[in-house]
C-alpha positions as CSV (number, residue, x, y, z in Angstrom):
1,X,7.0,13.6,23.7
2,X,5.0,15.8,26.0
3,X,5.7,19.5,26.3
4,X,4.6,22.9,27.8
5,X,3.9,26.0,25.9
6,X,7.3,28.1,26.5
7,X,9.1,25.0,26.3
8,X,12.6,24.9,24.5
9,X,12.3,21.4,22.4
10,X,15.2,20.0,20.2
11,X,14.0,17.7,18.0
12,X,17.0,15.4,15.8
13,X,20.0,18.0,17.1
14,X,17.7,21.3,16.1
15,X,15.9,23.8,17.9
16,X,12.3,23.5,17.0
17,X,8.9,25.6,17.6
18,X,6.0,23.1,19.1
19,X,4.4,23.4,15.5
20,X,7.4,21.9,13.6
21,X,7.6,19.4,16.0
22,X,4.3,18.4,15.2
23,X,4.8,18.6,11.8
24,X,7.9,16.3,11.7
25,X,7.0,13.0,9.5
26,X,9.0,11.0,7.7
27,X,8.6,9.4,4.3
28,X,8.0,5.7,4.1
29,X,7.9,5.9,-0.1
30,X,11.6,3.8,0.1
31,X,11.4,2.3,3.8
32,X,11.8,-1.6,3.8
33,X,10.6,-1.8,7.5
34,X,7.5,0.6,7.6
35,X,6.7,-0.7,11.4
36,X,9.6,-1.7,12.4
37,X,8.8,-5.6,12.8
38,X,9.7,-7.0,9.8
39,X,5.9,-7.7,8.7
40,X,6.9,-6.7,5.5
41,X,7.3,-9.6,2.9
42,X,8.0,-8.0,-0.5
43,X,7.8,-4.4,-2.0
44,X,7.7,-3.0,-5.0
45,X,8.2,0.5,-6.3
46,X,8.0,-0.2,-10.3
47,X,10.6,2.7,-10.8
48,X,11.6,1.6,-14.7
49,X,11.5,-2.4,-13.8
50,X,10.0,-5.1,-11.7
51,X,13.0,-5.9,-8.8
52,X,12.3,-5.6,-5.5
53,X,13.1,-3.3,-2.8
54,X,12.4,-6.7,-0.5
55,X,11.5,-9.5,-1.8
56,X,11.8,-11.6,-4.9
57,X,11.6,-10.3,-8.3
58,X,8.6,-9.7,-10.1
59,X,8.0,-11.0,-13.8
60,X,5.4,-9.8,-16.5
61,X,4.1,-11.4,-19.6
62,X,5.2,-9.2,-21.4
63,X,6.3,-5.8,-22.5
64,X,5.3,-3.0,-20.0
65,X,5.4,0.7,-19.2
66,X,6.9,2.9,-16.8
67,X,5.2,6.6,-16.3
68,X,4.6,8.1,-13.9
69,X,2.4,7.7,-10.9
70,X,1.5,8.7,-7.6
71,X,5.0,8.0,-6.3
72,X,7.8,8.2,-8.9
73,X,7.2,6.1,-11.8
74,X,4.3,3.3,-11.8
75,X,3.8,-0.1,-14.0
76,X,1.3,0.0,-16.5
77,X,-0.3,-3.0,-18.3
78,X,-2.1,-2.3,-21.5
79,X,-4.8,-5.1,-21.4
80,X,-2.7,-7.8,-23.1
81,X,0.1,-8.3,-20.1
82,X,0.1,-9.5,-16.4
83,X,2.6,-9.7,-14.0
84,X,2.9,-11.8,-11.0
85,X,4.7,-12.1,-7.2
86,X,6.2,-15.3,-5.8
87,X,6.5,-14.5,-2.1
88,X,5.4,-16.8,0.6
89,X,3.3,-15.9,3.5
90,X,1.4,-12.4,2.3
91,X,-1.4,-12.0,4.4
92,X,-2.0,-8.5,3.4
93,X,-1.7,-6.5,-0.3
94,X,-1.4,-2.5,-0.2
95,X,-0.9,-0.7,-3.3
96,X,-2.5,2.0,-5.6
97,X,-4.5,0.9,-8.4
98,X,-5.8,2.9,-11.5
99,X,-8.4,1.3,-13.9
100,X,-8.0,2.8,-17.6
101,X,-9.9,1.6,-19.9
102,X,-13.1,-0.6,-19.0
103,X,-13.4,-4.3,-20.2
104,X,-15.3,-7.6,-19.8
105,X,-14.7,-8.4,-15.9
106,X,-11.3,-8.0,-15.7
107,X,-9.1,-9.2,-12.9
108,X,-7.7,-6.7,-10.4
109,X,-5.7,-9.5,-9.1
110,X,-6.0,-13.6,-8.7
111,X,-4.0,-15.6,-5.9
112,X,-5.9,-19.2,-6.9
113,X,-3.1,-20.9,-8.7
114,X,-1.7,-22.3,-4.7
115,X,-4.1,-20.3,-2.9
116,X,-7.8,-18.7,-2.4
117,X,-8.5,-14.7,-2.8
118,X,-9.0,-13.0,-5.7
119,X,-11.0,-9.3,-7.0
120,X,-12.0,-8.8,-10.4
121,X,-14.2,-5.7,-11.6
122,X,-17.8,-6.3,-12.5
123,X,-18.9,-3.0,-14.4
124,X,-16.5,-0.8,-12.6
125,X,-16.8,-2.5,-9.4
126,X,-14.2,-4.5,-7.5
127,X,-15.8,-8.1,-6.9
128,X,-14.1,-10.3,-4.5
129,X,-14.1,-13.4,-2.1
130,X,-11.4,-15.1,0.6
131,X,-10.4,-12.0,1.8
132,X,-11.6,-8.3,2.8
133,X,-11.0,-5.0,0.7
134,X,-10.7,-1.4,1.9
135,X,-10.2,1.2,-0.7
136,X,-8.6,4.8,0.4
137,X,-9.0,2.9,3.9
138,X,-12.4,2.2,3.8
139,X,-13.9,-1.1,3.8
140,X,-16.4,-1.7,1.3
141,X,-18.6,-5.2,0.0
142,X,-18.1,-6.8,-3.1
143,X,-19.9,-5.4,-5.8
144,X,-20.5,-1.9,-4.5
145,X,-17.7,0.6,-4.9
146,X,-17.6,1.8,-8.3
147,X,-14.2,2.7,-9.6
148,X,-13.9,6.0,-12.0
149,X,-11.6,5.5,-14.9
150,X,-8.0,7.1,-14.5
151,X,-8.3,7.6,-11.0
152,X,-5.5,6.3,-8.6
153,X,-7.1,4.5,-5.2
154,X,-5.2,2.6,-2.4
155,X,-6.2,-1.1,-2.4
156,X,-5.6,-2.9,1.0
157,X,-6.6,-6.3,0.4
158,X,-6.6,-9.1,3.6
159,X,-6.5,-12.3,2.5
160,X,-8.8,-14.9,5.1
161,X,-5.4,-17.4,4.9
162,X,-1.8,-16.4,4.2
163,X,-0.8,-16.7,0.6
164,X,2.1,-18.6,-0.4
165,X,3.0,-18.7,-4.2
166,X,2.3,-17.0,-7.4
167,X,-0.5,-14.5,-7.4
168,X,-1.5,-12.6,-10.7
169,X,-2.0,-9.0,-11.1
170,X,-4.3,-7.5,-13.8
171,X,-5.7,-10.9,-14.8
172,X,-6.9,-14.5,-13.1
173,X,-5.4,-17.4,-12.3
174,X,-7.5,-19.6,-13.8
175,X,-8.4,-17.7,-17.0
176,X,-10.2,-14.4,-17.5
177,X,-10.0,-10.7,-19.2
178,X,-6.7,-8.7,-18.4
179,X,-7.1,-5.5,-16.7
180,X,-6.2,-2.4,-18.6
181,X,-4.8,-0.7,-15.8
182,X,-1.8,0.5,-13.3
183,X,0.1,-0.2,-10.2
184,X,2.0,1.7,-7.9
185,X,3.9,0.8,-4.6
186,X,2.5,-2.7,-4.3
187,X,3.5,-4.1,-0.8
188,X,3.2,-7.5,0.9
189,X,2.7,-8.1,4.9
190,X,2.9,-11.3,7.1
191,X,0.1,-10.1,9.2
192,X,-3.1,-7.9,8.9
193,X,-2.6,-4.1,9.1
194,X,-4.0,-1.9,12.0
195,X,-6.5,1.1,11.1
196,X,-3.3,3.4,12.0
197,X,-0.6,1.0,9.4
198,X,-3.7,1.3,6.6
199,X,-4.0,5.3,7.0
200,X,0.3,5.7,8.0
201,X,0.5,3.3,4.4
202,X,-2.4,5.7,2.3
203,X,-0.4,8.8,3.3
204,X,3.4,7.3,3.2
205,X,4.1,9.0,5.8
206,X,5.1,8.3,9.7
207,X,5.3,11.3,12.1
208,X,8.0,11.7,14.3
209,X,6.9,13.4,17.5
210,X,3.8,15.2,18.6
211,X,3.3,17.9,21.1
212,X,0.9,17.4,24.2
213,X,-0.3,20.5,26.1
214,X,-2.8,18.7,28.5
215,X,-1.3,16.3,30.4
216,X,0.5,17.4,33.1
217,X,4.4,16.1,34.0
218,X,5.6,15.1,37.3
219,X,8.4,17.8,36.3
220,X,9.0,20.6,33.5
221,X,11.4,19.9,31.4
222,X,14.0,22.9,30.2
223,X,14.4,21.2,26.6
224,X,13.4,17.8,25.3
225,X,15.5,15.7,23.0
């Protein structure tokens, strides 16, 4: 929405300065249509169990734990238990990842039982082929980034082909060390994410309006709604 300083500007039924219009975001922590195009194949929010918001059901190997994380509660696996996602078509993974404990080139994550595209960490750092890796939005190249211990990152993973069936989290596919580590709001897309999606997905947050005092309007407005 364009405006002029002096303006009056309404914003969702309430008079607002220019700054809180700005300001306005909302939260996607719980939204099950982030862009409003239905891209998004399965979420999961790990708040005391593994259902999905969207989605099917997530199932671990075992017993897990529930404290909290960067958004509510997250899932933590202790180095003995993976769980895995059965959705078809995920082109794209975002989630936040914590390593805790360092072992013998654990698996971050592992889509070869039906598919191609997997990272595991070689000496604290995320080693992957078949697909690309940004971490806090940056890309990086396999076997560079070093991960600290029990710090929270955002992983966006883009697979080079759409997966369809089971991939693993916290250990391989095809045999290998299981991750001591957690998850937090783990979400699959149908399609690659833009530079925008990635950074509106690292901040969970989508704003509303924004105020432009630069380009001029073929008329002034008294309030805009």
């Amino acid at each position: 929405t364009e405006v002029f300083k002096g303006d009056r500007v309404v914003a969702d039924g309430v008079e607002r300065s220019l700054e809180d219009v700005t300001d306005l975001s909302t939260s996607l922590v719980s939204s099950t249509d982030p862009f409003g195009d239905g891209s998004l194949v399965a979420k999961y929010l790990f708040n005391t169990d593994l259902s999905a918001e969207i989605g099917a059901t997530a199932i671990a190997s075992g017993v897990v734990a529930y404290p909290i994380g960067v958004h509510d509660e997250c899932i933590q696996l202790g180095g003995t238990v993976n769980f895995k996602t059965t959705n078809a078509n995920v082109k794209t993974l975002n989630f936040r990842f914590r390593y805790d404990v360092t072992t013998t080139q654990p698996y971050m994550f592992d889509a070869r039982t039906s598919g191609t595209g997997f990272v595991y960490i070689n000496a604290n750092k995320p080693t992957f082929a078949d697909l690309t890796l940004k971490i806090d939005t940056v890309s990086v190249s396999s076997d560079t980034f070093v991960l600290t211990n029990g710090q929270w990152y955002n992983i966006e993973a883009t697979f080079t082909t759409p997966q369809s069936g089971v991939i693993v989290f916290s250990e391989s596919n095809i045999g290998g060390s299981i991750a001591q580590c957690s998850f937090d709001q783990l979400e699959q897309y149908n399609r690659a994410l833009t530079p925008t999606e990635a950074t509106t997905l690292y901040t969970q947050t989508s704003t509303k309006y924004s105020a432009d005092f630069n380009t001029p309007l073929a008329s002034i407005p008294t309030s805009v709604y």
